[in-house]
C-alpha positions in Angstrom: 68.5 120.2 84.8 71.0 117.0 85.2 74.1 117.5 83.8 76.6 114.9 82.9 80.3 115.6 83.3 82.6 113.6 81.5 86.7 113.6 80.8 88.9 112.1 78.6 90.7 109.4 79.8 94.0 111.8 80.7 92.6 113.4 83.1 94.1 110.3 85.7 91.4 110.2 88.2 91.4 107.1 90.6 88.7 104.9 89.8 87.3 106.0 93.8 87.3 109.3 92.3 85.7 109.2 89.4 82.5 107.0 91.1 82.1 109.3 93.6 81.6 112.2 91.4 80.0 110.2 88.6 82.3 111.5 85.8 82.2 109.6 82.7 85.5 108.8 81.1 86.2 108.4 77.6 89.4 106.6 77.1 92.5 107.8 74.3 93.5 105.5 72.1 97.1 104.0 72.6 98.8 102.1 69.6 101.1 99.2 70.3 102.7 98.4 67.4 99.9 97.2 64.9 97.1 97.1 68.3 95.2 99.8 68.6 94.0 99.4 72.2 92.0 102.3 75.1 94.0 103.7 77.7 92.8 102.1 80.6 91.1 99.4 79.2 92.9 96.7 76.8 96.1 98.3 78.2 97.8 99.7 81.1 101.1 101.3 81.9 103.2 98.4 82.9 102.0 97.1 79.3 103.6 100.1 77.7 107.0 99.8 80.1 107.4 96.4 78.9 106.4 97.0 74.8 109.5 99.5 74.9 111.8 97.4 77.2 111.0 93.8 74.7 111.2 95.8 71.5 112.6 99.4 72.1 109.7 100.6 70.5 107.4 103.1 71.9 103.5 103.1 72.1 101.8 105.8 70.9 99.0 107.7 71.3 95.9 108.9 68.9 93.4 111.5 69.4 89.8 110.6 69.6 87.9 111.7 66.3 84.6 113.5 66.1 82.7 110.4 65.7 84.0 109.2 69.1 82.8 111.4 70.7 79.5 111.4 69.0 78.9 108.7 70.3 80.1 109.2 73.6 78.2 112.0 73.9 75.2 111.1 72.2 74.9 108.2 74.8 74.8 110.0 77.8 72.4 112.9 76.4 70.0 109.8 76.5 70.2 110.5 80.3 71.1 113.9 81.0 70.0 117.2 79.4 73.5 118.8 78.9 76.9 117.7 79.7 80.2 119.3 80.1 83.2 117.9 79.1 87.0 118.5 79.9 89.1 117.9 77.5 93.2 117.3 77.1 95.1 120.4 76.5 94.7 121.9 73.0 97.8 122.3 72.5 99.5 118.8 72.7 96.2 116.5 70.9 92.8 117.3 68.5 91.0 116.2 71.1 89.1 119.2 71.8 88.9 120.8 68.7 87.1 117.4 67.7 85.2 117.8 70.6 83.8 121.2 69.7 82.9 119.7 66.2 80.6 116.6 67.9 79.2 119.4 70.2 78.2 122.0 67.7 76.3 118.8 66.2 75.1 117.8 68.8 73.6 121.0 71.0 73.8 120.9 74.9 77.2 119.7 75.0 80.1 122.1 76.6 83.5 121.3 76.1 86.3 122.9 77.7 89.6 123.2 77.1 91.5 122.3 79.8 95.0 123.4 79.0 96.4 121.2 80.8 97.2 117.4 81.1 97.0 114.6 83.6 95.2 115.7 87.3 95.4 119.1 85.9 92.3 118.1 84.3 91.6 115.7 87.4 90.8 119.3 89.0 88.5 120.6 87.0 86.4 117.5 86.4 85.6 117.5 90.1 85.3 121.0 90.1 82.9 120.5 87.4 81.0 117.7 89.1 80.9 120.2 92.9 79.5 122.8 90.4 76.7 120.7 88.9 75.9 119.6 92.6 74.9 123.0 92.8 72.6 123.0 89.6 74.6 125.2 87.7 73.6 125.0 83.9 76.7 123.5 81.5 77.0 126.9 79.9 77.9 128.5 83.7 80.3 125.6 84.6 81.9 125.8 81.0 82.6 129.6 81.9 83.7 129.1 85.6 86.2 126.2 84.8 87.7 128.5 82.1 88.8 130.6 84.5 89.8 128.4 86.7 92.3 126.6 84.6 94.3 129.6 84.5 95.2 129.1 88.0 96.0 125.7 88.0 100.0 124.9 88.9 101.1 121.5 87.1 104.2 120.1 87.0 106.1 116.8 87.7 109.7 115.3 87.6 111.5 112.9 84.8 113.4 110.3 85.2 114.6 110.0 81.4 114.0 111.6 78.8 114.2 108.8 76.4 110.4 108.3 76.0 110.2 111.9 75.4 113.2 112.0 72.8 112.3 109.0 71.2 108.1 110.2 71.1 109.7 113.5 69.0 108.7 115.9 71.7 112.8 116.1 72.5 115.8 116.4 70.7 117.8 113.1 71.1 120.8 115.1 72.1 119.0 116.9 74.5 118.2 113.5 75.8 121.5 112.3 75.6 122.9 115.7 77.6 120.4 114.8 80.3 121.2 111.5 81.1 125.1 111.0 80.6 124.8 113.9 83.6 121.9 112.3 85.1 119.9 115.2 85.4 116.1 114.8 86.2 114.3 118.0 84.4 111.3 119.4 85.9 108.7 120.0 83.3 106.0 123.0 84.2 102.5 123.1 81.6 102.2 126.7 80.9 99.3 127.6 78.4 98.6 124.3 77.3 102.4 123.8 76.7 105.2 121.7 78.2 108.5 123.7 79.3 111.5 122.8 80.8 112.0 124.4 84.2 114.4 123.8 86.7 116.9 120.4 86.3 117.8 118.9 89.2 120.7 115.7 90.0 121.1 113.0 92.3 119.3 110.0 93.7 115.1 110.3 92.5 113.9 109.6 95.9 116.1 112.2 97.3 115.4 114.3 94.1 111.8 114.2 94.3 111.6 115.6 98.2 113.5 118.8 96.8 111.3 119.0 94.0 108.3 118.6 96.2 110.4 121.5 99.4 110.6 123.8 95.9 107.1 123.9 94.6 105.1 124.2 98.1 107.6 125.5 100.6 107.2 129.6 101.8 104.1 129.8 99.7 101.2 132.2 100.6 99.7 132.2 97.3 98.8 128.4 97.2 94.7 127.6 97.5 94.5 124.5 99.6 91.7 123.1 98.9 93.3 119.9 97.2 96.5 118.8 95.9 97.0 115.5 93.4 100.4 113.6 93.6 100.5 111.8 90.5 103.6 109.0 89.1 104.0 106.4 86.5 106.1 104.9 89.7 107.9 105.6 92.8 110.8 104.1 94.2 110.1 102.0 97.3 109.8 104.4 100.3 109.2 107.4 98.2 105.7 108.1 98.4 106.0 108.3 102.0 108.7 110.9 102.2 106.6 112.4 99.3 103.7 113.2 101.6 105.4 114.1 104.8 107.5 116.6 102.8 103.9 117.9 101.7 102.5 118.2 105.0 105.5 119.8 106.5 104.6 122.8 103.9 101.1 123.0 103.1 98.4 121.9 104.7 95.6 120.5 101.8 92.5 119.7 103.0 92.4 116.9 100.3 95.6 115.3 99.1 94.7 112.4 96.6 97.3 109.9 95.2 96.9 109.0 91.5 98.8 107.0 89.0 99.0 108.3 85.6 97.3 106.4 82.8 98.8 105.5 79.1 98.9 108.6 77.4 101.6 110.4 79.9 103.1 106.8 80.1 104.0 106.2 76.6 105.2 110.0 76.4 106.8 110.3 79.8 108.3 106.8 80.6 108.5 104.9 84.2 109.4 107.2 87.4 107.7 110.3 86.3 106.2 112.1 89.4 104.3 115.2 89.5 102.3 117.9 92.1 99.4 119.4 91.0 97.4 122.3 92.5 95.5 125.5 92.3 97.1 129.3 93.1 94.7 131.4 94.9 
């Protein structure tokens, strides 16, 4: 049986990544002021920097409908005799629930929810793809990555909150709090949700080495099979620090660098870094 494996566009896999595991992306849509345009494809994230820094407008984002993904789907069945999806977390678009409807139409088509956002979903596509390597049916990969979800650790660092203030998904004072004392919250997805977690101050390069010493360091419970290090942008010199900081504390046999696409752009502005792994 060949089964396709496909993601929506958040899922931030490199474009290496994504050709060596075959994974077919289908992109979000991101509105910029009257342009509707695909994550990705008519736009990317320095597009969406300067929209809000010409105008002080934000782009925003739209889920994908059922007929979207008929038609995504319905293209690649053409090929493949099943596919699994993974889909943005449930609880921050309609994405999946839309993908459930085209699916149920459909037949052979397994989408899975992956509570998560960004390389959180990254994860399980590959998984997905290593599983269907194996010739595991959609309906066992479906079940496996559900599980597996639960285990994944996501979680990255702002540099302002004004995208997320101004995108609704933070109070303005909040916002307001945060920067007049220049605090840099670190944001943990927890059942699909985004929650605040621990704020930190000071310089973001300096910042984002204690974030990384906090999240890895006298661990035992971390599976190290693969670690993402995702950003909308670093400050020069960073991503160096960044990795050595990660190799001084776990030791990943894969450690992948990614750059997050439109979607966590528009919502989480320029400088946003995150880690992304599995517990045991």
């Amino acid at each position: 049986m060949r089964i396709k494996i496909t993601a929506d566009s958040t899922c931030d896999l490199s474009a290496e990544l994504v050709s060596k595991y075959d994974i077919g992306i289908i992109p979000l849509c991101v509105i910029r002021g009257k342009e509707v345009l695909r994550d990705g494809v008519d736009i990317t994230k320095e597009d969406v920097f300067s929209y809000y820094e010409q105008s002080r407008d934000l782009c925003s984002t739209s889920a994908l409908n059922v007929e979207d993904y008929l038609e995504f789907f319905g293209g690649w069945l053409k090929e493949y005799d099943a596919i699994v999806h993974i889909n943005l977390s449930s609880e921050l678009s309609s994405c999946y629930a839309n993908a459930v409807t085209a699916a149920e139409r459909l037949g052979n088509v397994y989408p899975v929810d992956s509570l998560n956002l960004s390389n959180g979903s990254g994860h399980l596509a590959v998984d997905a793809a290593l599983l269907a390597a194996e010739g595991m049916s959609g309906e066992e990969i479906q079940k496996i990555l559900n599980e597996r979800r639960e285990k994944l650790e996501v979680s990255f660092i702002l540099d302002t909150l004004v995208y997320l203030a101004k995108g609704g998904r933070c109070s303005s004072v909040a916002a307001l709090g945060a920067n007049i004392l220049k605090l840099k919250p670190c944001i943990e997805v927890k059942n699909g949700k985004m929650s605040v977690g621990k704020k930190y101050r000071g310089p973001l390069d300096k910042v984002l080495v204690q974030y990384v010493h906090d999240r890895l360091s006298g661990r035992d419970d971390i599976d190290l099979k693969r670690i993402f290090l995702c950003s909308t942008g670093l400050p020069d010199g960073a991503l160096e620090k960044i990795i050595d900081e990660v190799k001084a504390n776990a030791d990943f046999k894969e450690l992948h660098i990614s750059e997050a696409g439109c979607t966590i752009a528009s919502h989480c502005g320029p400088y946003c870094f995150g880690i992304l792994f599995y517990r045991k």
